[in-house]
Structures are given as C-alpha cells and as structure tokens.
N, C-alpha and C positions, 0 to 999 in steps of 0.2 A: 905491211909494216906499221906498226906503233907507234909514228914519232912524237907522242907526248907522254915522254918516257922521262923528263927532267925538268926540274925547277926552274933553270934558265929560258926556258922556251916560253911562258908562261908569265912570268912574274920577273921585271927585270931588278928591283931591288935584290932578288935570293939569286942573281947572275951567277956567281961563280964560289957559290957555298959548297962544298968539298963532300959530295958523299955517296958512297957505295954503288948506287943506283947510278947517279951521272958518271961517277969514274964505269960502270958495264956498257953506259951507253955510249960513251966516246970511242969505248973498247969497239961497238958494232959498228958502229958509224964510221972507224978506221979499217976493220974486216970488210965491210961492204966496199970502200972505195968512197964513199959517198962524202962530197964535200958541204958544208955548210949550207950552200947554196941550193945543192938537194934536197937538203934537211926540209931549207923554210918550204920551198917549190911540192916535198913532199905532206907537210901539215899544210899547205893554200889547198892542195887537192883534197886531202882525207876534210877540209871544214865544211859546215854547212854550208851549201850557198846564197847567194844572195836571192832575196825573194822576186819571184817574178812576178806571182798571184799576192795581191794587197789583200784579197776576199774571195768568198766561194760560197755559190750557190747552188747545193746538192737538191736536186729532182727528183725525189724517188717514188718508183711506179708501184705499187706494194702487188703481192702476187704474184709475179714474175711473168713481164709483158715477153711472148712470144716471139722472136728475130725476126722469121718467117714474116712475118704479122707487121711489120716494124723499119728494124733496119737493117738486115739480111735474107731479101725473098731468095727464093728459087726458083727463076725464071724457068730454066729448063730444066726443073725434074718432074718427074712424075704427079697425079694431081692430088695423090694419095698425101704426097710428102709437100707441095708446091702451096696447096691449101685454096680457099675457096676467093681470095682480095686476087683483085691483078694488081699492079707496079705504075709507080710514076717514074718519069726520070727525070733525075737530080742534074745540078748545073755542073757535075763531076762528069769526066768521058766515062762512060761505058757504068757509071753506078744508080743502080734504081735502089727506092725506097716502095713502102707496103703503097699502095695506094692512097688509101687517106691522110697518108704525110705530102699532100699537094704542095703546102707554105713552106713546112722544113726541107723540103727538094731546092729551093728556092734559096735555100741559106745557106745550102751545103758545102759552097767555098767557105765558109769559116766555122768547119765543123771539123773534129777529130772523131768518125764510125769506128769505134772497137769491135769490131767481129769475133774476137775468139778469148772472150772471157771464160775466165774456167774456176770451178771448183768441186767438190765431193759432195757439198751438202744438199740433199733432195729435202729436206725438210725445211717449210717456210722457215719455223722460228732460226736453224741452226744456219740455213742462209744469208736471214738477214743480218743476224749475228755477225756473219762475216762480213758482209758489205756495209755495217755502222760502223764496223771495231778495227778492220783490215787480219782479225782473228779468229781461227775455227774454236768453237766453244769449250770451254775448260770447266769441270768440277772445282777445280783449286784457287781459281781467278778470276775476278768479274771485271773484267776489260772495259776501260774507258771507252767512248765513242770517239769517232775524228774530231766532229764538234766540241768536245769536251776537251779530247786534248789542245787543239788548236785554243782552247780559252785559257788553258792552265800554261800554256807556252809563250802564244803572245799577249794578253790581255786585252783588258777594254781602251776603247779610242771612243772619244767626242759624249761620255756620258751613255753610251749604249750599251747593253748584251753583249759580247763578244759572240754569244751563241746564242740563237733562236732558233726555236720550231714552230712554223706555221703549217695548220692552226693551234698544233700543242702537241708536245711529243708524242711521237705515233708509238714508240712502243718502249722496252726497259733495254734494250741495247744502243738508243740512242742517249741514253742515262752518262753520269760520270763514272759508274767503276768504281775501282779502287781509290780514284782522286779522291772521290769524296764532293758534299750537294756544293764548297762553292762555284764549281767547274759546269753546273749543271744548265741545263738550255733553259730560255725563259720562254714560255709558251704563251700564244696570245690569249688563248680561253675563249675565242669566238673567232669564224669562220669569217678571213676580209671579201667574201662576196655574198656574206648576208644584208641585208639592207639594216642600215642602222648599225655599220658596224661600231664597235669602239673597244680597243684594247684594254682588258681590267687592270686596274688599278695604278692606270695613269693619271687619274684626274683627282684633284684633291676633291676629300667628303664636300659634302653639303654643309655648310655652315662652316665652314674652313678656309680663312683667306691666307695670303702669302706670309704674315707676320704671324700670324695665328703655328702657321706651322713650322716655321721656323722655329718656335718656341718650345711646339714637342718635340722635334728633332734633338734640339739641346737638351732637353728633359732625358730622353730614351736614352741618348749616350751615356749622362751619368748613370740612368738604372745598368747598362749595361755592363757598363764597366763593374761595379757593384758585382754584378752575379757573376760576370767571366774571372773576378779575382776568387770568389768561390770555387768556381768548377769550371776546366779547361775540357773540350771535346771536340773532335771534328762535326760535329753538329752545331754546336755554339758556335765555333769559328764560318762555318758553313751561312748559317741564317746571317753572323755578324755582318758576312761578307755582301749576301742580298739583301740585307735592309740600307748597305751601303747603297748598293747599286740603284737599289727603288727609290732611293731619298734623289739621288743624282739626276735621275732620271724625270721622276717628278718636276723636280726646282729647274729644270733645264725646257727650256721654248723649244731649244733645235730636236731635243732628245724627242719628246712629246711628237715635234711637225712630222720627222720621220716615220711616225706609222699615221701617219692624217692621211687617209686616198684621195682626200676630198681637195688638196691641193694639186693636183696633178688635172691636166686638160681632159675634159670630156671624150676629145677625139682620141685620146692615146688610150684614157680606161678603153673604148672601143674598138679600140686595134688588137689590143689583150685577150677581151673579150668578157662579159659582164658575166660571169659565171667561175667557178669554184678554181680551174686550172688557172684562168686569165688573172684574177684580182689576187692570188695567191703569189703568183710570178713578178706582176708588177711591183708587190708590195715587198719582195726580194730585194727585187732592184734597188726601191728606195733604202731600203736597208741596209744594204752592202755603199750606196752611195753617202749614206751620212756615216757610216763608220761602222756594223758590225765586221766582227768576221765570219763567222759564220753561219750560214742562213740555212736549213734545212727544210724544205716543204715537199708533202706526198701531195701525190694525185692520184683518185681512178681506185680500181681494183681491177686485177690483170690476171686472176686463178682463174682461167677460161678451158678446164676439163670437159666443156658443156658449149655447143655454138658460138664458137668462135671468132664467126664471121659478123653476127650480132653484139659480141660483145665487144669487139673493140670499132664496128663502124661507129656504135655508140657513142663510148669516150674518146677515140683518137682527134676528132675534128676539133674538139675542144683545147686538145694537148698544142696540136700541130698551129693552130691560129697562136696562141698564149706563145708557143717555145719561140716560134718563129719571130714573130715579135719582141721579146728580151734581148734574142741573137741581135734584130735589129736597133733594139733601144740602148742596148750599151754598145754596142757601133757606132751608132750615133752622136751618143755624148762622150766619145772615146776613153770610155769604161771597160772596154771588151779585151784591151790586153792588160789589164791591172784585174782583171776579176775571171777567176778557175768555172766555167761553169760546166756543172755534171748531171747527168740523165742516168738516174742506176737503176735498178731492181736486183731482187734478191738471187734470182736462176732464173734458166730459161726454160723453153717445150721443148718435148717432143716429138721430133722430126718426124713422124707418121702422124697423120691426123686420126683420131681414134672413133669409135663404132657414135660417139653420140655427137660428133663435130668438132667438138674440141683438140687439145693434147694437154699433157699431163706434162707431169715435173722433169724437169732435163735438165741438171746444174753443168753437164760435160763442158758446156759450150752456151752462150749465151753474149748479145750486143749489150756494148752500152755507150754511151758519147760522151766527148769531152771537148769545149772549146776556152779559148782565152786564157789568159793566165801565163803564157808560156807553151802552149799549146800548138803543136803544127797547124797550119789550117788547111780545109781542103783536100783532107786524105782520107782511107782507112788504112787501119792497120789490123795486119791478120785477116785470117781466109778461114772457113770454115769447106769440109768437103761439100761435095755437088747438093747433099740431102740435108745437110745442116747439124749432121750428125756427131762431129767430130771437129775439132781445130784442128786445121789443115796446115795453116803458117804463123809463127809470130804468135801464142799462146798468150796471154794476159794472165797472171794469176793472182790472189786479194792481196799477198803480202806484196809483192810488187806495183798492184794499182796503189793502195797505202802508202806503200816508200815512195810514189812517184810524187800524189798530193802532197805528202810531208814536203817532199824537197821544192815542190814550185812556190811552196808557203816560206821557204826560208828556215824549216824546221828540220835539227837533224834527227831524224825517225830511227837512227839507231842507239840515237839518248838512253842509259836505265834511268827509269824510276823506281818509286818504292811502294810497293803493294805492301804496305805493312813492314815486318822486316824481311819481305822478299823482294828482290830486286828484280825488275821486269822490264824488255826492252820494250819501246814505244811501237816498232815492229820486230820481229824475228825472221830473218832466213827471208827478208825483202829486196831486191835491185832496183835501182830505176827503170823506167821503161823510157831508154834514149831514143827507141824510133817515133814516140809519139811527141816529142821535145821541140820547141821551133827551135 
C-alpha cells in the first residue's frame, strides 16, 4: 500500500486542505479498517532507513575471480571440477576457503561469504555493467554507477570526493550515467604503491602560494559566473561543480592528509603490504575514515581461461595479506560497523576445469563477500550445488545485492530519478537481502 497518498501526511501546514485525493484516501483508510495509527506505523515501514553503513569500500576483482579458486571450493568433488589449490580452513565450523586465502581464513568471523550470486551476463563488459550499476545493460539508458549514485544522494563530507576510484576509474560503467559529470568519481591518476606516489592536482603549482591563490579563486568565479549567465548545460554545471570541489579540497590540510601514505606507521603500510592490493586498501581506509563515501579500488586480473593454478597462486597472496588486514584495521579502530566493506567481480568459472587448465565464464553462480556496515558476521549465505554449478540455496541476485547496499547506506533505491525526461528507478524489481542483515 501507498500511504503517501495525502498532503497531510507530509506537510503539516496543507493538514486538512479539502481535496479529492484525501477525501479517496480517508475513503480507503476506512474500507481497509485501518486506523491512523496504522497509517503512521505503515509509512515508518514503507521509509528509508536509517543508515547503518557511513561508507563503503568496493573491491573489485576485474575478470571474474573463480569461487572454486576463492571462496567456495569443493572439497569433495571430483578433481576435474574440485580443481588443482587444496583448502584452508576458516575460523567458521565446517567452512574452508581456496588455499591461499591463509589470512582471510583467519577473519572469517567478521565476514559475510555469498556463495550464490547469480546473473545472465557471460560477457565481461555486460557483467561488470551489472555489478557497477546493480543493472543489466540497456540501449535506451546509461545507468549511473553505485558510486555515483551514492554521490548524488548523499554528498560530500569533510572537503572530499564523495566518490573515488583508486587508481582511477577502471572502466565507463563505473561513470555517472544519466546524473551527468558532477556525480562522477575522482580518480587519483597514479598508482598509491608506486614509489613517489602523489595524488594530481592536489598541490598548489610552483610559484603559487596560499594568498596568491585565493586570489584566482575569486578571479575564476566572477569569469564563471559571466559565461554560466550565457550558457546553462549539465557540463557547465558539471565542471562548475568540480572546480568547486578541487578548490575545497586544495585550501583544506585535512582534505590533502587524507591521501598522504606517508602518515600512517611503517609497520601498518607492512601489515597491508608494500605492493599494488596492500597500498591500494590501505589508502581506502583512509579515505572512508576522513570522510569519503565511496571508495572503489580494482585489483588483479581474474580471466584465468588458461592455468589457473598459476594464476591466482600469483595474485591471491597479495589480495589475502592486504583484505585481511583492513578487516582487521577497521576493527580495530572501530570502523568496521559504520563502514560496508565489498569483495565483487563481475561472474564467476566454470565448474569443469577445461583442456588448458583454466575455466571459462560462468555468471549462473559466483562468490562474493561482504562485511560491516550492517552486515551479519561470521556466516555464508547461500549454497551452491556439490560442483559449483548451480545456486543451491539462498540465490543473490544484482538488483537485490543493489537494493541491499542502497538500504545499509540509508538510501531509498526505489527513489525515480530523471534520465532526461524519463523517469528511472534507482533500482527495478530489487528486495533486500534480510538474511545477510545483522
């Protein structure tokens, strides 16, 4: 049911303005039975709720890391399907991980294992599509990213990004969409486990001191104003909105500390790990701690058609030292229930391992993780059958994973916005996933 069907419910000065629509809706409110006290108890249920997740930092494994491989082996099936890693096991009764997840075994009480992620799309791009946007790809609509919405919903806090991709958006689905550029992620432009890193275009020019540029600041607003009373566009509005945000960000100390690595202790960069997953992660965390909201950073490549045994003993230790350690660094600084942290890729393999070692593209079913935020901990949820071949129990689907992130954010995902003059919901034909919910 509707109940924000009247002016009264809303707006208490227009209380008891006489018209058509509240005279049908008192009419149903007395067919139904339903007393006032329903009403409100009914629109407390139908509101957003209250945010559990302040922040959220998506992981994404690009390629589509393997379950098998990962976080749904199979112990006992065949070796054809079982594949070439043996298993750790995890601080969970009776749940193993791939072998080289030694550290994240070790976390796994404050972990949410999704085992039975599901969708249709075997092609990278139309997969990842789905796992930026929480939408299967459309000719007619270029769908926001979660980052981008979550920036056009909640805004910016403390002078930062609401949205960032480290090291810089990986690809046009993690883009704004229809929002339009000012919603768009800010990318750092440099890699934070190169040596010498530094975020561009934080540091005022050479020859440029504090007074100095306050001065052009003041200068560029009047030119701006000047041309925006010419010509109005969502590009104009767009750039107007990021030179806002790079001047803030600029003139601001804290804004600037928050991507410095170089404040953080030795031993903790070393716990992460001095390499591309580890300083990538860490620098998440700072970033969610002084105030973005959302953080995006890839790792790896995970298209393992081709010896697959080599290819993730490769990258996995990297992954596993680096995760393991955020789990435990915002634990630590009791971060870890104000911040959504997620593990995606696009689809999964294969349940046969195929003639060259590998497996190939399998969206049917595929892991992925989720802790904090609101988040149960210490479970999975959903079953895949004996071979990995099918969701067995408890299915995950995008518009559902989608509606669950919007809701632990505080956002209601079944919001329309406006693609132009078409109205589009934030997600379509999405439920929460209450089994995964602490």
């Amino acid at each position: 049911m509707n109940t924000n069907l009247c002016g009264f419910c809303n707006s208490p000065e227009h209380a008891w303005r006489s018209n058509r629509r509240e005279f049908l809706f008192v009419g149903l409110v007395g067919s139904l039975g339903l007393t006032l006290g329903n009403v409100l108890k009914l629109r407390a249920e139908s509101a957003p709720a209250k945010a559990s997740a302040q922040s959220v930092i998506n992981i994404f494994l690009p390629g589509g890391i393997a379950a098998q491989e990962s976080f749904d082996p199979k112990l006992l099936a065949p070796i054809e399907y079982r594949g070439p890693l043996g298993t750790v096991k995890t601080k969970l009764d009776g749940v193993y991980f791939s072998e080289p997840l030694q550290k994240t075994a070790q976390v796994a009480d404050r972990l949410c294992v999704v085992r039975a992620m599901t969708h249709g799309e075997a092609d990278h791009a139309r997969g990842t599509h789905n796992m930026f946007t929480g939408w299967r790809p459309s000719p007619a609509v270029q769908y926001p990213s979660i980052g981008s919405i979550v920036s056009h919903e909640l805004g910016a806090r403390n002078d930062l990004p609401p949205y960032v991709c480290i090291p810089s958006q990986p690809n046009e689905f993690a883009g704004t969409g229809f929002l339009g550029s000012a919603y768009g992620p800010f990318s750092l432009g440099a890699d934070p486990a190169d040596g010498g890193f530094k975020v561009r275009d934080l540091n005022l020019p050479g020859g440029v001191d504090e007074k100095r540029f306050a001065e052009r600041r003041q200068m560029r607003a009047v030119v701006d104003a000047h041309f925006s009373a010419l010509e109005k566009s969502d590009a104009l509005d767009g750039m107007d909105s990021f030179y806002q945000r790079a001047y803030a960000m600029i003139s601001s100390d804290k804004a600037r500390a928050a991507f410095d690595l170089g404040k953080e202790p030795a031993k903790l960069r070393e716990d992460y790990g001095h390499n591309a997953a580890g300083q990538r992660m860490l620098l998440a965390r700072r970033l969610v701690e002084s105030g973005a909201r959302f953080v995006s950073l890839t790792y790896g490549g995970w298209d393992h058609h081709d010896n697959i045994k080599n290819g993730v003993s490769t990258q996995m230790p990297a992954f596993d030292q680096a995760f393991a350690a955020l789990i435990r660094d915002l634990d630590g600084r009791g971060m870890l229930d104000s911040t959504l942290v997620l593990v995606t890729t696009e689809f999964g393999r294969t349940p046969k391992i195929n003639s060259t070692g590998g497996r190939d593209h399998h969206p049917k079913v595929f892991s992925i993780v989720m802790a904090g935020g609101g988040i149960k901990k210490g479970m999975v949820h959903g079953a895949t059958d004996p071979t990995g071949s099918e969701p067995e129990d408890d299915p995950l689907t995008v518009p559902d994973y989608a509606a669950t992130v919007y809701h632990l954010l505080g956002i209601d995902w079944d919001k329309t916005l406006m693609a132009g003059a078409r109205p589009v919901k934030i997600i379509k034909d999405g439920e929460i996933a209450k089994g995964v919910l602490a």
